[in-house]
N, C-alpha and C positions, 0 to 999 in steps of 0.2 A: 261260442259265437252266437251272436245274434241274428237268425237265418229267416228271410222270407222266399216263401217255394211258389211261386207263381203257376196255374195248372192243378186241379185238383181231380184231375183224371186217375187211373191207374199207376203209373209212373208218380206223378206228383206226391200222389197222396204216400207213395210208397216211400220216397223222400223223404218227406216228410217226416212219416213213421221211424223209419229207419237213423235218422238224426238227432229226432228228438228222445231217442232208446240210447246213443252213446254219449250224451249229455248235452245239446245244443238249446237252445232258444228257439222256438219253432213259432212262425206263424204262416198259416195255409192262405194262400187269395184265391177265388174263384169270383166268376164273375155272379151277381144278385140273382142274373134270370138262370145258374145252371142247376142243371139238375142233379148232378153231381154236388153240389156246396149244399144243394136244399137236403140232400139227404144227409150230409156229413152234420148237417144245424140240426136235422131232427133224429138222428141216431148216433152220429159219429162213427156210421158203417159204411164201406161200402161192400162189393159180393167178394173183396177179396182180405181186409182188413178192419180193425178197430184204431180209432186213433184215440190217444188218452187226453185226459182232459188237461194235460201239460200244454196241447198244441192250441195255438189262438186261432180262430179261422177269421177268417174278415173277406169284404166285398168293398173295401175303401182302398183304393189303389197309391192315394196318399198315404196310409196310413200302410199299406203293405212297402212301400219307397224306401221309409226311414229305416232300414235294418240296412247294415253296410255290405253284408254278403245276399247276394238274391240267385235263386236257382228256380231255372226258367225250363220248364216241360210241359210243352203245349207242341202241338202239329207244328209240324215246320214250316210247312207254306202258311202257317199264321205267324211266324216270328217278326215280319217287317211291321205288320199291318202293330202287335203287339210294342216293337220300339218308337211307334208315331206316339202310340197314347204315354210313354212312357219320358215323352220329353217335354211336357208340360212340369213336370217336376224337376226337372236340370240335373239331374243325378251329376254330384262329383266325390270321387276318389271311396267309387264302388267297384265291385266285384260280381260279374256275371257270372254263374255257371251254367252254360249251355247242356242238360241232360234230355240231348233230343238226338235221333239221326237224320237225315236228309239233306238236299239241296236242292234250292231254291228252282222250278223249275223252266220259269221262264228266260231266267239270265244264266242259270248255271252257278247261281256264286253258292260258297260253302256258308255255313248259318255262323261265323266268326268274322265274315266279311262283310254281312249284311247288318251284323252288331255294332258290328265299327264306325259302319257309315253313320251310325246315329246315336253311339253313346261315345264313340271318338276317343284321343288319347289321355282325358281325364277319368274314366275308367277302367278299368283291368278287365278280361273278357279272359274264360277259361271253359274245356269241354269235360263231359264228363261221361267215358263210352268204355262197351265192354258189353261180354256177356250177362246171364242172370234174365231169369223171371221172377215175377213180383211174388208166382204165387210159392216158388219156393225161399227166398228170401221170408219171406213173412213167415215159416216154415222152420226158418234157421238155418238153411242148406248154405254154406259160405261159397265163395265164389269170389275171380277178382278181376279187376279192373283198372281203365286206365284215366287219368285225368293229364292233359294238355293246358300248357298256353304258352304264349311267348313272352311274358314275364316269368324269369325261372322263379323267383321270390313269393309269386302269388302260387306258383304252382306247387312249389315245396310245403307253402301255406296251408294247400286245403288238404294236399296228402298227409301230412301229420294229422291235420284236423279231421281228417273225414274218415280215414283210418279205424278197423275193428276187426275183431275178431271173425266178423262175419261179411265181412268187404277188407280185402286186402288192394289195397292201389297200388299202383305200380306209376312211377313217371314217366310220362309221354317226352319224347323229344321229336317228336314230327308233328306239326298240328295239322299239316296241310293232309298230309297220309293219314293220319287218326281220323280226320275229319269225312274223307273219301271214302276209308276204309272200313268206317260203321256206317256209313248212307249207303253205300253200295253192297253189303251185306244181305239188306233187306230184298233184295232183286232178287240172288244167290236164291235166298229162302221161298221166294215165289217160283223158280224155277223148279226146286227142290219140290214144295208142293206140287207142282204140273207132275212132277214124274210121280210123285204118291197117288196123283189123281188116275194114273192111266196104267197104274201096274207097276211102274218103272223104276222102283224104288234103290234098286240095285246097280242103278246108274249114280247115284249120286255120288260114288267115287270119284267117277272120272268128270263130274261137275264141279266138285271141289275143288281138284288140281284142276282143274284150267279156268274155274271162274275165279280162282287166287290168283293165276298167274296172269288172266287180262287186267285185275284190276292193280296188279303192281305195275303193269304196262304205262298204265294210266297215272296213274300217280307218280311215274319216274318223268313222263312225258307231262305233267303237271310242275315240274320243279319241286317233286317233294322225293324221300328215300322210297322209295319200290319194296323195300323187306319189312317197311310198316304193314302190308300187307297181310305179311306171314304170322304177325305177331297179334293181342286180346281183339284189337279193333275191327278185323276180317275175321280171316282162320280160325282166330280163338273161340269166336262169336259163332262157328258154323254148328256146334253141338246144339247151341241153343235154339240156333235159326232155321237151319236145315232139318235137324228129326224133334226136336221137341214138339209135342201135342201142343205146349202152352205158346209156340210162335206164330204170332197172328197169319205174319207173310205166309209161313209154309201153310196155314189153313185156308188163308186166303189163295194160293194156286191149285190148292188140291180142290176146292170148291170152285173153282171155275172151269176146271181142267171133269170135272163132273155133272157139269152144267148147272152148280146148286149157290143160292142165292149167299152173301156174308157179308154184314152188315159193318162189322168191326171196321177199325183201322188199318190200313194195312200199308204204310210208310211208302214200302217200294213200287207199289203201285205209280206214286207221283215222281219216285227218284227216278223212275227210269228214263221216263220224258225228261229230265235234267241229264241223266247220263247220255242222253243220245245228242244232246246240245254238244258236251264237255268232246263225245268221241268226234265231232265233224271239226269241234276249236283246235283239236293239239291232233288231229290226222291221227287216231289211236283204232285201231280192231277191236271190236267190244261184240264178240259173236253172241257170245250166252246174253250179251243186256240187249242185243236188237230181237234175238230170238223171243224173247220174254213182251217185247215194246210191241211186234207184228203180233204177236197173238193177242194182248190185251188191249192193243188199238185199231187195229189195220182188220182186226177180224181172222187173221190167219187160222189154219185150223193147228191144235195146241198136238194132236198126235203126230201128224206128218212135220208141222214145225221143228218138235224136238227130234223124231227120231231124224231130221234133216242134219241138225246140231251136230249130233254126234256121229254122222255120214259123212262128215264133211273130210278131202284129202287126210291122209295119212301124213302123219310132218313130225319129226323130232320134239318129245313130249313137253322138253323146256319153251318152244316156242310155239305150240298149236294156239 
């Protein structure tokens, strides 16, 4: 395939990398002022990867357009602002692959909803979610994943295509729960953080089982299957999110839950304010995602908040 990777962040570049090693056609876009593209033009490094001289980089966004599959990893809350620039070129009978998680935080909508409204049904739109860090990927450490859409033909497509010895995909049949169920992951892992931050580490059992089980709540109460939940897109994802060093979220709550500054990205920061929309729309209990929301907006305090969490009545473990 002929593949342009939009985003030449961590993610991106990784993408990138990683495609253009099991035989693709690569070209990187970053935008002219990043500092990330300026360092990939004058080293082809960035602090976690080499890209080889097979991948094209460019800052001409025409000229990133022309490849029929495009894979989009840039911050979520930039994804809409990202399809305004991108319909000056009329893109038809392309292929997005969404490899980002969150949801949009003002309306609530999922980042395939937001694709839609402006590449519409003369594009194919597909997600690309699951465990894995970049810096063990780059590593070689194999790991696997899921890819969605609601075309099965595009989807079967990139699974064969994208397929390796070192990414094993797996086919999504819930887009709507894939898509929930790795934005809302990132929360899981800021909570998880809180509890690394204040000792509490050994709580993250009983955060697991039940920040799995609110968020299939949510997703059944979405109109999507609920036991997406249990599968790569959530649960799967909790090794990576919840106790990895290399997970931003979980760094980002243990550094806030210690009072220490973290510059990074940290996705669920923003998904939470969209999850707190999603629990008032579909009347769903979302305890762990308000708990997480009062401490990083409202000010609450993050030790008495959590240890509240898990104080909370005693209830039959299937529905706490």
């Amino acid at each position: 395939m002929n593949i342009t990777v939009i985003g030449c962040g961590r993610w991106g570049s990784l993408i990138t990398w990683y495609l253009d090693s099991i035989g693709h056609s690569l070209r990187l876009y970053g935008r002219a002022g990043s500092a990330h593209m300026k360092q990939f033009r004058e080293t082809r490094r960035n602090d976690f990867l080499e890209l080889p001289l097979s991948v094209e980089l460019t800052s001409d966004l025409a000229h990133a357009m022309e490849c029929d599959t495009i894979v989009i990893s840039v911050d979520s809350q930039s994804l809409r602002g990202l399809c305004v620039e991108l319909l000056p070129y009329a893109p038809r009978g392309k292929t997005f692959v969404l490899c980002m998680k969150g949801i949009e935080v003002d309306t609530g909508k999922r980042l395939t909803e937001i694709a839609g409204e402006y590449l519409g049904a003369e594009n194919h739109v597909a997600i690309w979610v699951g465990p894995g860090h970049v810096q063990e990927f780059y590593r070689g450490v194999p790991n696997c994943m899921v890819i969605d859409s609601e075309n099965e033909e595009v989807k079967r497509c990139l699974v064969d295509a994208f397929s390796s010895e070192l990414i094993r995909f797996y086919y999504g049949d819930d887009l709507l729960g894939n898509e929930i169920g790795a934005a809302s992951k990132n929360v899981i892992g800021i909570a998880a953080g809180l509890l690394d931050g204040m000792d509490r580490s050994a709580l993250k059992g009983a955060l697991m089982s039940r920040g799995t089980r609110e968020i299939a709540r949510l997703i059944k109460a979405m109109g999507g299957n609920e036991l997406s939940a249990y599968g790569l897109c959530h649960l799967g994802d909790y090794e990576a999110t919840v106790f990895s060093h290399f997970s931003q979220n979980r760094q980002f709550g243990e550094s806030f839950a210690r009072g220490e500054s973290y510059a990074k990205l940290a996705e669920g920061y923003y998904t939470v304010k969209a999850l707190r929309v999603l629990s008032e729309r579909y009347a769903v209990e979302l305890p762990i995602c308000h708990a997480v929301y009062s401490i990083l907006y409202e000010h609450a305090d993050p030790a008495e908040t959590m240890n509240a969490l898990f104080r909370r009545r005693v209830t039959n473990e299937l529905h706490k």
